[in-house]
N, C-alpha and C positions, 0 to 999 in steps of 0.2 A: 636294898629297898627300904625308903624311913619308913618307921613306924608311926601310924598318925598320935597315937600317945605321947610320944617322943616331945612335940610341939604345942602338945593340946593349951590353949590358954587357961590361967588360972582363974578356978571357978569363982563367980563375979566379978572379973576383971572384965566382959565383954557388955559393955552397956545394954538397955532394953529400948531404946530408941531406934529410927531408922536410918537405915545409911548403907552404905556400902561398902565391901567385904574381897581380897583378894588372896588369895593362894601363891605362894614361891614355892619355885623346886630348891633344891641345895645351889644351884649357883647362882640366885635372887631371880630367875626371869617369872613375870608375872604368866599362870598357866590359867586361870580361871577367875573370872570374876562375877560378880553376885549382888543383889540388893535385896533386901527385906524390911519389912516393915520392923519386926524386932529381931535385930543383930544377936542378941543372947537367941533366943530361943534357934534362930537359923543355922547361925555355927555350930552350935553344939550339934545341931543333927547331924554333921557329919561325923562328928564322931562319937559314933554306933558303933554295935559288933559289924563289922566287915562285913559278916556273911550275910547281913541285912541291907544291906546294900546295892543299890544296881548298878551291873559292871563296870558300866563306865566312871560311875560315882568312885565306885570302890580303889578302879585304876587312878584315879584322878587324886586320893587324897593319900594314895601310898609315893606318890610319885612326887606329894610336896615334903615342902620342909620347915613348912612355915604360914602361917595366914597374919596378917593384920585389915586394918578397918578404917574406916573415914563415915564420923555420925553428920549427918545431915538433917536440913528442920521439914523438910516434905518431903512425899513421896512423889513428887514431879522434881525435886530436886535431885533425889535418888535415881531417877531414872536419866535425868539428862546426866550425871555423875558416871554411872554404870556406863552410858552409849556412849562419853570420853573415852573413860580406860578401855575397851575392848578397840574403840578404832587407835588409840595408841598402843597398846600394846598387844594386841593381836592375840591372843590365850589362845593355847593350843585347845583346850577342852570346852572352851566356848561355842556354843551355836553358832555356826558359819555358815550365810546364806551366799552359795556359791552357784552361780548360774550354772544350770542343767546343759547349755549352752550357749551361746554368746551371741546377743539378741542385738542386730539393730534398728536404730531408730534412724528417726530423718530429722536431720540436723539444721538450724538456720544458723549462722554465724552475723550474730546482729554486731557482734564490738566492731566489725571491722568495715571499712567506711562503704566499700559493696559487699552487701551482706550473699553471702553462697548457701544454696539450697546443695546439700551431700549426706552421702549415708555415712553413717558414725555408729563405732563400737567403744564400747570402753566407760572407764568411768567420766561423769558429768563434768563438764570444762566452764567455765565463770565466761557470759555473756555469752552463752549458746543456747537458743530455745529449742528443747526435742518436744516432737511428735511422733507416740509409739509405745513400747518397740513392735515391730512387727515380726514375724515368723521367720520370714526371707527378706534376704537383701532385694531378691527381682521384684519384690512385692513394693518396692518403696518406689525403683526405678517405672515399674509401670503406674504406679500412683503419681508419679511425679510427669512421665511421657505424658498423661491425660492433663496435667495441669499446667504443663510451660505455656501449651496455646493459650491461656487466658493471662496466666501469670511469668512473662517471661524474663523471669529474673534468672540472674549469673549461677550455673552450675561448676566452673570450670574450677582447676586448680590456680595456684597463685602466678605459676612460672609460667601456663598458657593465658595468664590473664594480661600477663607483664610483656608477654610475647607480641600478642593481637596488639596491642597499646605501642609499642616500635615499631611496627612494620604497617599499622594504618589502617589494617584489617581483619573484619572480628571472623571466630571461626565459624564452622557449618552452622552453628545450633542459630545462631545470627542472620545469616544470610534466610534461614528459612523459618522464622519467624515467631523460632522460640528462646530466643533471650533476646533482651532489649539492645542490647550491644555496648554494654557502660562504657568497655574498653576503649571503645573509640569515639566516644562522646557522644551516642547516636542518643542518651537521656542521659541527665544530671544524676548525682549524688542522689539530691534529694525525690527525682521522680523514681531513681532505683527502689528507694529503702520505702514508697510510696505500693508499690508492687510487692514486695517481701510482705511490707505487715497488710498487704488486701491477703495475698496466699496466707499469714498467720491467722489471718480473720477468719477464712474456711475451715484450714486445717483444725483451728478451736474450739469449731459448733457452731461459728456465725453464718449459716449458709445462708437461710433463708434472705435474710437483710440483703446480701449479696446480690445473690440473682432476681431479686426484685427489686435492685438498682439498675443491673444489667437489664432487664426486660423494659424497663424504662427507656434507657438508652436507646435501645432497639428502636421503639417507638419514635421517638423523637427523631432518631437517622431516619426511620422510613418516610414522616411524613417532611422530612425534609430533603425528601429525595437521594438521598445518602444512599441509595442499595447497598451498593459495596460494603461498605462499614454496618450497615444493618445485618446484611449475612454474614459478617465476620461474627458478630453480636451475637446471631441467632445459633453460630458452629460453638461459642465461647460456652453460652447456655448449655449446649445440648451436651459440651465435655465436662461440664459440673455437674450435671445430672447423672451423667455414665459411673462417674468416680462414686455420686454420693452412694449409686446402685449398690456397689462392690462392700459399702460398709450397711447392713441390712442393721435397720431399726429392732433391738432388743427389745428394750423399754420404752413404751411408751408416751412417759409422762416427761421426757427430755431428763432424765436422772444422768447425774454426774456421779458416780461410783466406784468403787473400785470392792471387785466380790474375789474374796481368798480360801480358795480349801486345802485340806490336807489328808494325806495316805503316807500311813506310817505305819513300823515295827516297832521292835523295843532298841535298835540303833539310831535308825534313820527316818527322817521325814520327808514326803514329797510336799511341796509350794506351789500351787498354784496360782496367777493373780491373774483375770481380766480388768482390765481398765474399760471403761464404758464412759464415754462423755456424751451429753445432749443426745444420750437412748441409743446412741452407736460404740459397737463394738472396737473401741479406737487402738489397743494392741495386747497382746498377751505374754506374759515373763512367766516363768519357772524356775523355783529352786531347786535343790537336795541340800537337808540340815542334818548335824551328826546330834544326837542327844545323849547330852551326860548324866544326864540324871532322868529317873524316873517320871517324867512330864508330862501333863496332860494337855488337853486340844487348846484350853485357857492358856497352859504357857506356853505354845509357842505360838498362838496369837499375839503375846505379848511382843515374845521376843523380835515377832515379824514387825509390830507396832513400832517396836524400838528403834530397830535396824533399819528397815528399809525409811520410815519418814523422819529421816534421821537429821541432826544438825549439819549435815553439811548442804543441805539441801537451801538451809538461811543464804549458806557462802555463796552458793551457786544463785541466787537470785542475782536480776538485771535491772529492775524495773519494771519488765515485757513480762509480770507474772508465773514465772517458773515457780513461784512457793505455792501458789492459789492454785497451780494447772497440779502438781505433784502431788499433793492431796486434796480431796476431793471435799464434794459434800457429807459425803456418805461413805462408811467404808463398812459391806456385810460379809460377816464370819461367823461359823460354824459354833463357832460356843466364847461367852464373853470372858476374858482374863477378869481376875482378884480384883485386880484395882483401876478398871473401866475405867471412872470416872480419872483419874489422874490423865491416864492417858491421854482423854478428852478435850482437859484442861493445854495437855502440852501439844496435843493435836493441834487445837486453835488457835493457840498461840502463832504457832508455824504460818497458820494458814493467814491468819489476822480475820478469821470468822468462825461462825459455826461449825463443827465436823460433828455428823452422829456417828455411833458405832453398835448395830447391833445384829440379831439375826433375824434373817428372813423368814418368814412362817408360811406364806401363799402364796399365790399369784404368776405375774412373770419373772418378778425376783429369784421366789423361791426356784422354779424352773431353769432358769440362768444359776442357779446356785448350783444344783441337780449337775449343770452341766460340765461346770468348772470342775467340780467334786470326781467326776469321772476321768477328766482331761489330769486331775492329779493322781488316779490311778494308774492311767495307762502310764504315763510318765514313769512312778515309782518302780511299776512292774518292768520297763522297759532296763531303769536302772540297776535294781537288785540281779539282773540275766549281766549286765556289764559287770557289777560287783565281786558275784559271786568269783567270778572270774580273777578280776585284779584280785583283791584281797587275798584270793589260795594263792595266786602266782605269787604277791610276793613278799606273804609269812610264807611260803615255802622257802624262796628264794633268802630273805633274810635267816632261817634255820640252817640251812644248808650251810650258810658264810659261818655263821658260829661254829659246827661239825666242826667243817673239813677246816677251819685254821685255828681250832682249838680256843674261841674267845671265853670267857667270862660270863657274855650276855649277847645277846641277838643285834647287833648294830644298825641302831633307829639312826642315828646319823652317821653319815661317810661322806668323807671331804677325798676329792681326788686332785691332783696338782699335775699340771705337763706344760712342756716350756715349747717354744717355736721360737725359729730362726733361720734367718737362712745365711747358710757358712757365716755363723757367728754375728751377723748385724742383724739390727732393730729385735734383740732378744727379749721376750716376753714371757711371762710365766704367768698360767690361770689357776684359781681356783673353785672349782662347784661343790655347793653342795645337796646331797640327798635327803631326807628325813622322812623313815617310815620306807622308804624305796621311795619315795618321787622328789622330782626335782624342786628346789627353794629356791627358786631364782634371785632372791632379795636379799640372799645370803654369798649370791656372787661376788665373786675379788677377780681383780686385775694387777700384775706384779710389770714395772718396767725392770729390768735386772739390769744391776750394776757393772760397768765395763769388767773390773774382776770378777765376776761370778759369770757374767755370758762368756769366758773362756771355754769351758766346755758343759755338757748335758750334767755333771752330776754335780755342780759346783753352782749351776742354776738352781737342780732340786732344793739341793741345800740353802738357799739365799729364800727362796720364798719359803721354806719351812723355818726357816729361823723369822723370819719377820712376823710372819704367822701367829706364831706361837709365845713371841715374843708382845704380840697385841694380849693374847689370852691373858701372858702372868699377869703385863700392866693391868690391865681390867679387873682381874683374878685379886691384886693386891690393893687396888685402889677399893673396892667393894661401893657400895651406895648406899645412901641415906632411905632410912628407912627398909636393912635388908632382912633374911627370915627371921620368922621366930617373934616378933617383937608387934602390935600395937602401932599404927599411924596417926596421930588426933589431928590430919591438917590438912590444907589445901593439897589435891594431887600430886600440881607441879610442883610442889617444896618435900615431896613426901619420897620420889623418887624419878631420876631425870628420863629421858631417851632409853630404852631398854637399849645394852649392849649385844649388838650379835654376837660377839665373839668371845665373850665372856664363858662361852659354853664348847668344851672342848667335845669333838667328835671319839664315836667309840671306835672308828677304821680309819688309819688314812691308806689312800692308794696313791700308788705314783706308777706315772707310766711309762712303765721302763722294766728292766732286770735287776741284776742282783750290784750293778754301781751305784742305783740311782737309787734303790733300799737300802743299802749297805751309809748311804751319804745322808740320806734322809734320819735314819735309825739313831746315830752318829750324833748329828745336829739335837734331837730330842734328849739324849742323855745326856749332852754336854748344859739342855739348859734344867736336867731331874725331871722330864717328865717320864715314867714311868709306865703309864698306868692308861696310855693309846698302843694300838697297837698298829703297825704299818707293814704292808706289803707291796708287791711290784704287781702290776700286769705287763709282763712283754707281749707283744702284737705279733709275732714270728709264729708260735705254736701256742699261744693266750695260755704260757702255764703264769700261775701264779706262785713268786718268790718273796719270800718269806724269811726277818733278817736271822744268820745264824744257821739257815740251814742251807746243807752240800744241793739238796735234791727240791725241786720244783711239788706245790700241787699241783697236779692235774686234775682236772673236773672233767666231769662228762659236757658234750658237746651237747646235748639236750638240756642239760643241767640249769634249772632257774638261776641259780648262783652264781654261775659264771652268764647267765643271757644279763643278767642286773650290774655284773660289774662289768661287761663291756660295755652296757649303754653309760654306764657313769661314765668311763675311760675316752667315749665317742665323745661325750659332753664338752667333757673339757679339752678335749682337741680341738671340739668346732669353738669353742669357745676362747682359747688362744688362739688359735688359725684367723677367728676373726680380729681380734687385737692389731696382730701380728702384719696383716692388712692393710687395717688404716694407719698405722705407725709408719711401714715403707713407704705408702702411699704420701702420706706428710712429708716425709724427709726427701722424697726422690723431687717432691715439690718444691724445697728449699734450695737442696741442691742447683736446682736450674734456675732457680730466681737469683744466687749469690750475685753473679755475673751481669743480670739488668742495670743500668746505670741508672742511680738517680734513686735506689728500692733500696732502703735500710732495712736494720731488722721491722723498726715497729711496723714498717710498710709490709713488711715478708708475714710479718705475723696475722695482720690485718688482712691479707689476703686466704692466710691460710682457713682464717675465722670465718670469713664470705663464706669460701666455696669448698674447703674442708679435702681435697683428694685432688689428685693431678686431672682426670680425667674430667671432670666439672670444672676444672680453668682453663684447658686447651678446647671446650667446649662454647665458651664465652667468647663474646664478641670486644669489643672497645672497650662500645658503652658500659658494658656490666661490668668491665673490670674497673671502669671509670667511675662506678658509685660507691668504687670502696673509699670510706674516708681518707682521706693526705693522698690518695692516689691521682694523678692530674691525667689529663688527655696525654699529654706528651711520655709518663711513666707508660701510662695502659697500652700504645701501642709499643711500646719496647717492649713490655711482656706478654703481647700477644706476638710479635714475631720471632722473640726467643722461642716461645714455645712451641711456633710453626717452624722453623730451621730445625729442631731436637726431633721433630719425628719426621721418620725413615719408612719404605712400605712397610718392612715388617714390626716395626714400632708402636705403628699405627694400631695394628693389634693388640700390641703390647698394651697400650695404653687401655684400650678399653676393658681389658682382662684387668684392671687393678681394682 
C-alpha cells in the first residue's frame, strides 16, 4: 500500500491559483480528480494524518502513487476542465451519478427523413429530441396511444417501415387511423415532419396555442357543414385534454424548473430530480453517488451541477432546442455550492440565456421541494436494504478467495479466460473482467485464436494469455507522458492520452478448466516473468478449484460466497465466448454457401456479409434486399437467393434459425 508521503509534492512547488488536480495509482491510471480554487492549499489537505481523514478520502490517497495539476485562469474554466477528465477517464473514486434505475424517455428521431415517435433508454444520441424520462415504459406507450389520434406520426421500426413501403400496404396503426402512413406515400416528407414538430409543440408546454387552433378548426368544419371532420376535431380536443389531465399542474405560474434533493450517509447519496416544464410535472430521474470525501449538501450540488448539465449535452443539440429544454430556467436545490455564481455563468452559457440557481423558502415551490426530498428518502432507504446485502455478499465473498488460495491481498480485479469451439473450428477465446466483484464490461476482450493454438483447449488458454499479457508489458514498458509523481503545466490532451485498460494487471486470473489449462496458462506467465498474478482453474464437473503446482484441488463449500462469485465470473465468460463463437460460424457457414454463386467475389461476399451479418437474416431476404447491397445486381441476387433455398432441407430449416 503507498504511502501518501512517499509522493507528497515539494513544499511550494504546488501553485496558489486555480486549477485542477488528479491522483495515479502506481500503474498511471487516473483514480480521482478535483478542482479548487487554490491548488496549494487543496492538495496539501490531503495530506493529513490519515486518521483525520474520511474513509474513503483515506482509501483513495493510499491507493495513489502520485498526484499532478493543470492551473487554469477561472473557476468556470476549472469546472468545464474537471467535467473533461472525469468523462475521459472515469476515476474510480470519483462521484458517479449512476441511475438508481434505467429511466425511459420518449424519443423523436428528428435526423432521420420520417422522424419515429419510440421509447429509448440509454445515453443521449445527436439529433434525437427526448421528452422525460418517465417512471414506466407503459407510461410513455399510453401517453403516446392518447396522442397518435391527433398526431399520427410513424412509430414503427426501420425493417417494418421498409416492409409496408414494398408490398404497398401500411400496417394496423395506418389502416385505423393512427399513423399517417408515410410508408406508402399516404403524406409527404415534409407533411410527416409537419405532425412530429405539432406533437413537439405539445409535448414542450405549447398546449394551449394548440388547441386553440384546434377549436378553431372545429369551428370553421362545423359551419361549413363538415360534421364529420368537426367531430373528428372535437374527439382530437378531447384526447389532449385527457393526456394534459394525467400531467396535473404543480406550479402555477408555468415555471420551467428542475427541483433536486438529496438523502445521504457518510458513503452514499440519494438524487433526486423532478423536471417541471410550463408548471407540469414532465418526468422524474434518480441517482445513487458514492462520496469520497467528507461533502456537504453544497458539494454535491455542485457535483450534480457538473455532471448532469454537462458538455455533452452542447454535442447532443440539433437545433430543435435540446440545450434550452435540458436546462431549465430555474434550477431549485437544498443548499447552494461555494461557487454558485460560476456555475451560473457556465449554466448560461449551455443554455444561451439566463438560468437562476437557488433555494426555495415558501409556497408551492417550497412544497414540491418537500416532496422530491421525501421521494429521495424513500429511494435511498430502498437502496441501502439492497446494499447492505451486496456489499456483505461480496467483501465476504472476495475474503474468502484470499483464505482459501492463500493470496497476498483480496482480489479487486479477476480476469477469467475460456475458449469455444466446436470440434476444433471457428475457435474463439474470451476474456471478462470483474472489479470489486462486478462485472466491467468495458474491460471485455474477444481473442480469434490462431489455427496452431485452436489445436486443442490448453494450447488456446495459452494463446490468449500470452497475447494478454503481452498487451500489459507493451503498455507496462511504453508508460505515458505525464506519469506519477510528477507536476502537469499543460493542456490535458498533451498531458496524458487515452487511459490504457490494460495497463493494469489483475490480482486472479481464472481459466476454465482443470489442472492442463492451469498448468498451460501458469507456464505462459513465467516464460514472459510475471510473477506476482496468481492463476487457477475452475473445472465445471465438481466446481473444485485447481491451483498451479498443486496434486489436490480446493474445495469450497457449496453455499460458499466464493465459489457462488467465481462461477458467475466463469458463467460470464462462457456466455461471453459462446456468443463470439456464434456469430463467427454463423459468418463462415454464410461464406461457405455463397463460394459457389456465380458472378459473387469476395468484395461481393463481404458486402453481403456487412448487410445482413448471419445466415439466418439472408435466407430471410427476399430479391430486392439482396439487390440493394452495393455491386450486387438482379441477376447475382437471385442466384443467391436460390442457392440459399436448394441448401435448406426440413430439418435445416431449423437449423438455420437456431443460429
Amino acid at each position: 500500500m503507498p504511502d501518501p508521503s512517499t509522493y507528497r509534492p515539494a513544499v511550494g512547488s504546488i501553485p496558489e491559483g486555480p486549477g485542477v488536480y488528479r491522483f495515479r495509482d502506481p500503474y498511471g491510471r487516473v483514480i480521482y480528480v478535483g478542482k479548487a480554487k487554490s491548488l496549494r492549499s487543496r492538495v496539501n489537505s490531503y495530506f493529513a494524518d490519515l486518521a483525520g481523514l474520511h474513509p474513503r478520502t483515506r482509501q483513495m490517497v493510499t491507493s495513489a502513487a502520485g498526484v499532478d495539476w493543470t492551473v487554469v485562469s477561472t473557476e468556470v474554466e476549472a469546472l468545464q476542465l474537471e467535467y473533461n477528465w472525469i468523462k475521459e477517464f472515469d476515476p474510480r473514486f470519483n462521484v458517479r451519478y449512476r441511475d438508481d434505475k434505467s429511466f425511459p424517455s420518449l424519443a423523436v428521431t428528428l435526423y432521420e427523413e420520417y422522424p419515429r415517435l419510440q421509447v429509448m433508454r440509454g445515453p443521449k444520441r445527436k439529433g434525437v429530441r427526448y421528452f422525460g424520462p418517465y417512471s414506466h415504459a407503459w407510461a410513455i406507450r399510453e401517453t403516446l396511444d392518447l396522442l397518435l389520434r391527433v398526431f399520427p406520426a410513424r412509430t414503427c421500426s426501420a425493417g417494418v417501415f421498409k416492409r409496408a413501403g414494398q408490398i404497398g400496404r401500411p400496417c394496423l396503426l395506418g389502416y385505423i387511423g393512427k399513423c399517417s402512413a408515410p410508408c406508402v406515400g399516404n403524406v409527404t416528407a415534409d407533411e410527416h415532419r409537419q405532425i412530429v414538430e405539432d406533437f413537439c409543440d405539445f409535448m414542450g408546454g405549447r398546449t394551449d396555442t394548440l388547441i386553440r387552433r384546434l377549436d378553431q378548426q372545429m369551428a370553421a368544419a362545423a359551419a361549413d357543414q363538415e360534421y364529420e371532420r368537426a367531430a373528428r376535431l372535437r374527439d382530437d380536443i378531447g384526447a389532449l385534454r385527457r393526456a394534459l389531465e394525467k400531467q396535473a399542474v404543480v406550479l402555477g405560474d408555468g415555471t420551467d424548473a428542475d427541483l433536486v434533493a438529496f438523502s445521504q450517509d457518510d458513503l452514499e447519496a440519494s438524487v433526486q430530480v423532478f423536471h417541471v416544464r410550463g408548471g407540469r410535472v414532465r418526468g422524474q430521474r434518480g441517482w445513487i453517488v458514492d462520496k469520497v470525501e467528507d461533502v456537504s449538501t453544497g458539494d454535491l450540488v455542485a457535483q450534480f451541477l457538473l455532471q448532469v448539465y454537462g458538455g455533452d449535452l452542447v454535442e447532443d443539440a440539433d437545433g430543435s432546442g435540446t440545450v434550452r429544454d435540458a436546462v431549465p430556467r430555474e434550477i431549485l436545490v437544498p443548499e447552494l455550492p461555494e461557487d454558485v455564481d460560476a456555475h451560473i455563468r457556465r449554466l448560461s452559457d449551455l443554455r444561451g440565456g439566463p438560468v437562476g440557481i437557488r433555494i426555495p423558502q415558501r409556497g408551492d415551490k417550497r412544497a414540491l421541494m418537500d416532496t422530491v426530498q421525501r421521494n429521495a428518502g424513500e429511494a435511498f432507504a430502498r437502496h441501502r436494504v439492497k446494499r447492505a446485502s451486496d456489499l456483505t455478499a461480496r467483501s465476504l465473498a472476495l475474503a474468502e478467495i484470499q483464505d482459501s488460495l492463500d493470496l497476498p491481498a483480496a482480489p479487486l480485479r479477476i480476469e477469467c479466460i475460456d475458449v469455444s469451439h466446436v470440434q476444433g473450428t471457428n475457435v474463439v477465446g474470451s476474456l471478462v473482467v470483474f472489479e470489486d466483484g462486478v462485472a466491467k464490461r468495458s474491460d471485455y476482450r474477444r481473442f480469434i485464436i490462431s489455427a496452431e493454438g485452436g489445436r486443442d483447449d490448453t494450447l488456446s488458454v495459452a494463446e490468449v494469455v500470452r497475447r494478454r499479457f503481452a498487451r500489459y508489458l507493451k503498455e507496462q514498458s511504453q508508460g505515458g507522458a505525464g506519469g506519477p509523481g510528477g507536476p502537469v503545466l499543460g493542456p490535458p490532451d498533451l498531458a496524458i492520452g487515452i487511459p490504457r485498460k490494460f495497463a493494469y494487471p489483475p490480482n486472479l486470473v481464472v481459466v476454465d478448466g482443470g489442472v492442463p489449462q492451469v498448468e498451460a496458462a501458469q507456464v505462459v506467465l513465467e516464460e514472459m516473468g510475471i510473477e506476482d498474478i496468481a492463476v487457477v482453474g475452475l473445472a465445471k464437473r465438481m466446481e473444485e478449484i485447481w491451483v498451479p503446482g498443486q496434486a489436490d484441488p480446493v474445495i469450497l463449500p457449496r453455499t460458499s460466497e466464493a465459489l457462488y462469485l467465481l462461477q458467475r465470473i466463469r458463467d460470464e465468460a462462457h456466455r461471453f465466448a459462446i456468443t463470439h463463437h456464434r456469430e463467427r460460424r454463423s459468418k463462415s457457414m454464410l461464406a461457405s454457401l455463397l463460394d459457389d454463386v456465380p458472378g459473387l467475389g469476395e468484395v461481393r461476399r463481404k458486402a453481403l456479409l456487412a448487410k445482413f451479418g448471419s445466415l439466418r437474416a439472408l435466407r430471410a431476404a427476399d430479391v430486392d434486399q439482396v439487390a440493394e447491397v452495393p455491386g450486387v445486381g438482379r441477376k447475382t441476387a437471385e442466384a443467391v437467393v436460390a442457392a440459399l433455398a436448394e441448401d435448406i432441407g426440413p430439418n435445416e430449416v431449423r437449423a438455420g434459425r437456431a443460429d
